[in-house]
C-alpha positions as CSV (number, residue, x, y, z in Angstrom):
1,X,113.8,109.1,80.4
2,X,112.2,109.0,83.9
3,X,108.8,106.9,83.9
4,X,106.2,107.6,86.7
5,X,104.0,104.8,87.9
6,X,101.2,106.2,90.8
7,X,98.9,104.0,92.9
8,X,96.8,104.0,96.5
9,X,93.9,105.9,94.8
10,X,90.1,104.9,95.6
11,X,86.8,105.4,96.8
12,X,86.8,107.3,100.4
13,X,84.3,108.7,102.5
14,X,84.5,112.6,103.6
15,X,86.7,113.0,106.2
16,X,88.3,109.8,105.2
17,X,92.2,109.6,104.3
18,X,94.4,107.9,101.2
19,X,97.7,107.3,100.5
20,X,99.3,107.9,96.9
21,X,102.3,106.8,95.9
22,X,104.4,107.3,92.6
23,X,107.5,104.7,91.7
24,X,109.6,106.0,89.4
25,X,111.7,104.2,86.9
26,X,115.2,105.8,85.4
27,X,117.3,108.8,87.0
28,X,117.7,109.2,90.5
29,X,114.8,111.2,92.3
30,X,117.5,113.5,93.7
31,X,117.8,115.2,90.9
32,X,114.8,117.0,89.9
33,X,111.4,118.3,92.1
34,X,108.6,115.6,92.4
35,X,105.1,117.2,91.9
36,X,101.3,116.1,92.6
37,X,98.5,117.8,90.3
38,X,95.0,116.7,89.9
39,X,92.5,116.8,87.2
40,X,88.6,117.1,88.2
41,X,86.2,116.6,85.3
42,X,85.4,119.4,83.5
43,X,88.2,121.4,85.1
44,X,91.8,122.1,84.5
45,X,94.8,120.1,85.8
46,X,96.2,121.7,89.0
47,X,99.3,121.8,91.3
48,X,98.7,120.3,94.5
49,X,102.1,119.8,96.2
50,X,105.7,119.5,94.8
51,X,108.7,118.8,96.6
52,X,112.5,119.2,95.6
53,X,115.2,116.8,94.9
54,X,116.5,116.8,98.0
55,X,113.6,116.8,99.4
56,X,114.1,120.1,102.1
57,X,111.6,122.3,100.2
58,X,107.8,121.8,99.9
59,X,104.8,123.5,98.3
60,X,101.2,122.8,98.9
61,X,98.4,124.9,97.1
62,X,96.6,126.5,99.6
63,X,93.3,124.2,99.0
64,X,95.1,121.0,100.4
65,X,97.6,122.5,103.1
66,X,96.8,121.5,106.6
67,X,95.6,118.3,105.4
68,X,98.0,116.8,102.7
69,X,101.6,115.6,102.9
70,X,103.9,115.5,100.5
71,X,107.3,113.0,100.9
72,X,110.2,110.7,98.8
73,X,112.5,108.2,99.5
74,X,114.8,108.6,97.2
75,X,116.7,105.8,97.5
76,X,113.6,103.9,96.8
77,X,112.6,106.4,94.3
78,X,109.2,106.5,95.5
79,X,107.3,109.8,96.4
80,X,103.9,109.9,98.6
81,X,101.3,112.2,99.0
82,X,99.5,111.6,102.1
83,X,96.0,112.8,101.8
84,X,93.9,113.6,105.1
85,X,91.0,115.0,106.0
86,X,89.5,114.4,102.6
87,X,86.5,116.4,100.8
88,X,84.0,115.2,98.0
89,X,85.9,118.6,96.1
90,X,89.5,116.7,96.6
91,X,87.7,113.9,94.0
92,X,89.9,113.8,91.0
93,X,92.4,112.0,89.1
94,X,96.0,112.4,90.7
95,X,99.4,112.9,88.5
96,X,102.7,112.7,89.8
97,X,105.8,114.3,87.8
98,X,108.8,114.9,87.7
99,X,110.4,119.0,87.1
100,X,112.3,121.5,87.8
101,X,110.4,123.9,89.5
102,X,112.0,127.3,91.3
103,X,111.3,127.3,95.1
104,X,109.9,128.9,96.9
105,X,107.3,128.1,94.5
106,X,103.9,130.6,94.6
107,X,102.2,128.6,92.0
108,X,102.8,125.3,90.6
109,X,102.9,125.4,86.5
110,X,102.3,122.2,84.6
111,X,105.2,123.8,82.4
112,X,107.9,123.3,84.8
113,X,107.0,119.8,85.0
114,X,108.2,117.1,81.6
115,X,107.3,113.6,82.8
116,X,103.9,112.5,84.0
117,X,102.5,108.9,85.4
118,X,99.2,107.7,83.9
119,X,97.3,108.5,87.3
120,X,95.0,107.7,89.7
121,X,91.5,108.0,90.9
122,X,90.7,109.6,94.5
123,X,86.9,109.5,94.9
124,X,85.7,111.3,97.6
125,X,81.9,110.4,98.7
126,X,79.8,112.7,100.8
């Protein structure tokens, strides 16, 4: 059983940037896709960006592309999402997990995905 640990959330002025990080514990991050989603309150959890086990393939929902950037080392088993350019609608808590998405992914489902970290909070001021 993988277990997901994310940090590097905070309090960030618009325009401002963050740097999120997940460490997971267990199997080797090679074999399965590594996926950020975020909850807003009041709203549902969404896919942000996912990339696979090998890490050649990425997805970014159209909302963060240009501006966020998705990567792993798997040999430290550590996956970051680097988070540019950010906007008071970016402000939400962050979930990494761990699935087994099919790319070229169009949408990303919270179904494909089994194991979650706790999260983390990405406030975005104005």
């Amino acid at each position: 059983q993988v277990q997901l640990v994310e940090s590097g959330g905070g309090l960030v002025q618009a325009g401002g940037s963050l740097r999120l990080s997940c460490a997971a514990s267990g199997r080797t991050l090679s074999s399965y896709a590594m996926g950020w989603f975020r909850q807003a309150p009041g709203k549902e959890r969404e896919g942000v960006s996912c990339i696979s086990g090998s890490g050649g393939s990425t997805y970014y929902a159209d909302s963060v592309k240009g501006r966020f950037t998705i990567s792993k080392d798997n040999a430290k088993k550590m996956v970051y999402l680097e988070m540019n350019g950010l906007k008071p609608e970016d402000t939400a808590v962050y979930y990494c997990a761990t699935g087994w998405p099919r790319f070229p992914i169009s949408k990303l489902e919270r179904s494909d995905f089994a194991a979650w970290g706790q999260g983390t909070q990405v406030t975005v001021s104005s």
